[in-house]
C-alpha positions in Angstrom: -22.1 -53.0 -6.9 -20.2 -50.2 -5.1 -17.0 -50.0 -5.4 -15.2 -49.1 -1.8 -11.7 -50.5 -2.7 -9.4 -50.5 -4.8 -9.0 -54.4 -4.8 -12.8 -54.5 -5.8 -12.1 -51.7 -8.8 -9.4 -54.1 -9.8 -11.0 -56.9 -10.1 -14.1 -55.4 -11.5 -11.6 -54.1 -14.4 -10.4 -57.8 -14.7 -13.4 -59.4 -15.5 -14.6 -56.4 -17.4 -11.2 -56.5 -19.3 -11.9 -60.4 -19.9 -15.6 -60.4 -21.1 -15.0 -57.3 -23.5 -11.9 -58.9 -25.2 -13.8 -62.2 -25.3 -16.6 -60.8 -27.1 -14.2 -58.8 -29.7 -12.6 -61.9 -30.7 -15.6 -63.9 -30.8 -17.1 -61.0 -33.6 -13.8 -61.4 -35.3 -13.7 -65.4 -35.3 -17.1 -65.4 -36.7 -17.6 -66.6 -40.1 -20.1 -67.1 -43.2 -21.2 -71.4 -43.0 -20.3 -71.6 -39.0 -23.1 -72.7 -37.0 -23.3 -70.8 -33.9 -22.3 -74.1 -31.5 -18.9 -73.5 -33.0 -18.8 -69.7 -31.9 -19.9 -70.3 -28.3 -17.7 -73.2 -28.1 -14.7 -70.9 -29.2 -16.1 -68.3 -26.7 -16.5 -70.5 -24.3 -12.7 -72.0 -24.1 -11.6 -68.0 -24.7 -13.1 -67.8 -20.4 -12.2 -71.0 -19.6 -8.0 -69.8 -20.6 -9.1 -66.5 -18.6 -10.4 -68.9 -15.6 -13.6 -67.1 -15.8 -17.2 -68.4 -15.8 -19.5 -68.5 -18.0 -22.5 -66.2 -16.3 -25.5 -67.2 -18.0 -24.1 -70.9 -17.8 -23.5 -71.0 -14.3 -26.5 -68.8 -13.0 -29.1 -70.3 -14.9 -28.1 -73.1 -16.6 -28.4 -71.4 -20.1 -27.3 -74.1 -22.6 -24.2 -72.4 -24.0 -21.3 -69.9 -23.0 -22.8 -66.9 -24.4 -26.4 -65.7 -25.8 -26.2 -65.5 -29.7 -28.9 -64.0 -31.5 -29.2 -64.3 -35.3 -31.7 -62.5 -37.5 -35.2 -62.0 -35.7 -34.1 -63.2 -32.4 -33.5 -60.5 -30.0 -31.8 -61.9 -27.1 -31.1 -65.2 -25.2 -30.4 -67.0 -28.7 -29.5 -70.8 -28.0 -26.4 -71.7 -29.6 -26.8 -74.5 -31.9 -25.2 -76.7 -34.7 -27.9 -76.6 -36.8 -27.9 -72.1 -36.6 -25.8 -71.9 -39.6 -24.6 -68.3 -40.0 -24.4 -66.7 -43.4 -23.8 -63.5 -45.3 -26.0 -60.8 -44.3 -27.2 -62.2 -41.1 -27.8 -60.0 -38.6 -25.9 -61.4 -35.2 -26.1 -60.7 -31.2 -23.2 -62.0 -29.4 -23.7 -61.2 -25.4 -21.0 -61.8 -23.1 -21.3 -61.9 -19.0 -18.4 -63.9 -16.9 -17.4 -64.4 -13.4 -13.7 -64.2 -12.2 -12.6 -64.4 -8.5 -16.0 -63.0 -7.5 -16.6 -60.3 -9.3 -19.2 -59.8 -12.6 -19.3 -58.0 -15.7 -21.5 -58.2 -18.5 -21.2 -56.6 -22.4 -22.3 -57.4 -25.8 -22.6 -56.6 -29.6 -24.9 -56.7 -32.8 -23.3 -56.8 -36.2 -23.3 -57.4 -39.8 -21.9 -60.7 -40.8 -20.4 -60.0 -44.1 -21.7 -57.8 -46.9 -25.2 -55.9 -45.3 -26.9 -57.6 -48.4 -30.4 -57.3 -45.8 -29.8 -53.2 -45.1 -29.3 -53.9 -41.4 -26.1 -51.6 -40.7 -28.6 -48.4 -40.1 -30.0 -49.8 -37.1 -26.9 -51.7 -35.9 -25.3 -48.0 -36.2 -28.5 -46.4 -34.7 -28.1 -48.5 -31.6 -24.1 -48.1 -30.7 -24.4 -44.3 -31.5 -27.4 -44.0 -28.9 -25.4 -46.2 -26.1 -22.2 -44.1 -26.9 -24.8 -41.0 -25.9 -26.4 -42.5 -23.1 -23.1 -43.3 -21.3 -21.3 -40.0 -22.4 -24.3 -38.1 -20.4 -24.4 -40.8 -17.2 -22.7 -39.3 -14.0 -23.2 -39.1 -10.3 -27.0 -37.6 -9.5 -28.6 -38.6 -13.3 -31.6 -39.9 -13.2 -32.1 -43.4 -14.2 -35.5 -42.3 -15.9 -33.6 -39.2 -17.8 -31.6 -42.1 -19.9 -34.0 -44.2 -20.9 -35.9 -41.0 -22.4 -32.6 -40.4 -24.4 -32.6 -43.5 -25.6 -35.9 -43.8 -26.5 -35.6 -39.9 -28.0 -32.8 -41.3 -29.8 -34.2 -44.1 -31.5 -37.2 -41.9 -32.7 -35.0 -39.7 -34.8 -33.5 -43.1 -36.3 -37.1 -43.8 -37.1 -36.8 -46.7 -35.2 -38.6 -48.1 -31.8 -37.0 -49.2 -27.9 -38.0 -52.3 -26.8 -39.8 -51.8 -23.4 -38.8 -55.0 -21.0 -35.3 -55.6 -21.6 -32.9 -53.3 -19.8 -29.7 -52.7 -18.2 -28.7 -53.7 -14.8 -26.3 -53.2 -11.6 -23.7 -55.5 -11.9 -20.3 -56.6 -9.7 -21.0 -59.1 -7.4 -23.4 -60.6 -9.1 -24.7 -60.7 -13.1 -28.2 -58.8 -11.9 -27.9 -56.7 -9.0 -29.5 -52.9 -7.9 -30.4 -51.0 -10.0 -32.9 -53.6 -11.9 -34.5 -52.1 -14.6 -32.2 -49.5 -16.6 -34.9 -49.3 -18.8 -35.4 -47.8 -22.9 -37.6 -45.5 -22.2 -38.7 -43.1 -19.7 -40.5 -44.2 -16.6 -41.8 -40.2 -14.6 -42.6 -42.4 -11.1 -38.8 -43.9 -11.3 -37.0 -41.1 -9.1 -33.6 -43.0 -8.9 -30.4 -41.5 -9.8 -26.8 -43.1 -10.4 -25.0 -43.2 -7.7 -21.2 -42.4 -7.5 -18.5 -45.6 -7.5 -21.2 -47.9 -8.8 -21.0 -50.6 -11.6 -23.5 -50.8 -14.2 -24.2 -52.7 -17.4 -25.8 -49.9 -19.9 -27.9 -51.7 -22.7 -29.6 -50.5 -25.8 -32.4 -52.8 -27.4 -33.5 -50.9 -30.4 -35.7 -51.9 -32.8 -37.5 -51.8 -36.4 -40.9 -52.5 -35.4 -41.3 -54.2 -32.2 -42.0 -52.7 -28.2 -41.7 -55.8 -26.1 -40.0 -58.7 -26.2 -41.6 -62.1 -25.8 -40.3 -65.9 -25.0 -39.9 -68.5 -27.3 -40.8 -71.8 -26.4 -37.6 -73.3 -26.1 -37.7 -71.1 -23.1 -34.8 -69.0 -23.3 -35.1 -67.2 -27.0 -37.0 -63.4 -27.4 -38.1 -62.6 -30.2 -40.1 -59.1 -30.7 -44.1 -59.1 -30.4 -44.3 -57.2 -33.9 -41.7 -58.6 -35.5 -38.6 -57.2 -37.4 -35.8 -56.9 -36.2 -33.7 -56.2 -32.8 -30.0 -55.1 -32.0 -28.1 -54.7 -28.5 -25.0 -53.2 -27.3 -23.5 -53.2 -23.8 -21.0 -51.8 -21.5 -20.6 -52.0 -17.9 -19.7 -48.6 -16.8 -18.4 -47.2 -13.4 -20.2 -44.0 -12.3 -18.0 -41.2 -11.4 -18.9 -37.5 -10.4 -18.0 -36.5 -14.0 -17.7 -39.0 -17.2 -18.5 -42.7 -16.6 -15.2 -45.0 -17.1 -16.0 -47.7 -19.6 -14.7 -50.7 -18.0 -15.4 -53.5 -20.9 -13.9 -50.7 -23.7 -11.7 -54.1 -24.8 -14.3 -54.9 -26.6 -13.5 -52.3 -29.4 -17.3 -51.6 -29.9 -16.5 -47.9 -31.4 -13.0 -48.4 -32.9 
């Protein structure tokens, strides 16, 4: 959304301030023999005491509060009792609320416990490469210059972007303008980032997989090549210098 207000910046840092702390104590309630229904129920009351919305929930009827993706899932994971989590695992934990009308979306992969399964490069890879990609968004960018940074980024990992996930505009709604914030570079995409707009910035790096494709259940991605996948997310105001993290609560660098 643009922001023309400062009622609408408020409440745009609200929300953002709500999702972001949401999703930092959800990582730190998460433990080793949980199932995954038990993390999105806690995350799910965490809103409800904010009196925000579950997004997914209430847009699409997505059956939980959050998406939580374990192991070779890479986004959308169902929450379930019978996802037990355990040491090692490799664990997505995506956020989006509403509150009073405004939007914000943000999320996290980690390492549950000991990295017993050598995941930590690629969870590292994928916050150092969104902490660049924001750090170089401003006013006149071009959409299509970040997702070649990202994409340039991952390569010197050694790792791949997958190709249809991206960020989005966000504020008045969980999707809005810009669409497709994508991983990679697309030359016809001549958009740049306009000033006073919110954005959710995503990374969707990955071990051996390009695209991302739907589960039957309907709602889980897994990669078309396997291995494995991790996100991280902020949603970002564009200023004419350096973007202002609005979900920073989150603690995704600390």
């Amino acid at each position: 959304m643009s922001i023309t207000k400062e009622s609408e910046l408020l409440g745009m840092k609200k929300i953002s301030d709500v999702v972001g702390t949401t999703l930092k104590l959800m990582r730190e309630y998460t433990k080793i023999g949980m199932s995954t229904k038990e993390l999105d129920e806690y995350g799910g009351n965490l809103l409800k005491n904010y009196g925000a919305k579950s997004a997914p929930y209430e847009t699409y009827g997505f059956p939980g509060y959050s998406c939580i993706s374990v192991n070779q899932e890479a986004a959308h994971g169902i929450p379930s009792e019978k996802k037990i989590l355990k040491e090692g695992d490799l664990i997505n934990i995506d956020v989006s609320a509403e509150l009073n009308g405004f939007w914000s979306d943000n999320g996290g992969s980690f390492v549950l416990g000991k990295d017993i399964n050598k995941h930590q490069p690629l969870v590292d890879a994928s916050k150092n490469i969104l902490h660049k990609a924001i750090s170089n968004i401003k006013r006149g960018v071009k959409i299509a210059d970040i997702g070649y940074l990202i994409e340039t980024e991952a390569k010197k990992y050694g790792f791949k972007v997958i190709q249809n996930l991206a960020g989005h505009g966000v504020g008045r709604s969980l999707h809005e303008e810009p669409e497709n914030i994508l991983n990679y570079r697309v030359r016809t995409n001549r958009e740049r980032f306009k000033k006073n707009t919110t954005v959710a910035i995503e990374t969707f790096i990955s071990t051996k997989s390009t695209i991302a494709v739907e589960l039957n259940d309907g709602w889980t991605l897994i990669g078309n090549k396997g291995g494995y996948v991790t996100q991280h997310e902020q949603t970002i105001l564009i200023t004419n210098e350096k973007a202002i993290i609005l979900t920073e609560s989150n603690g995704m660098w600390d």
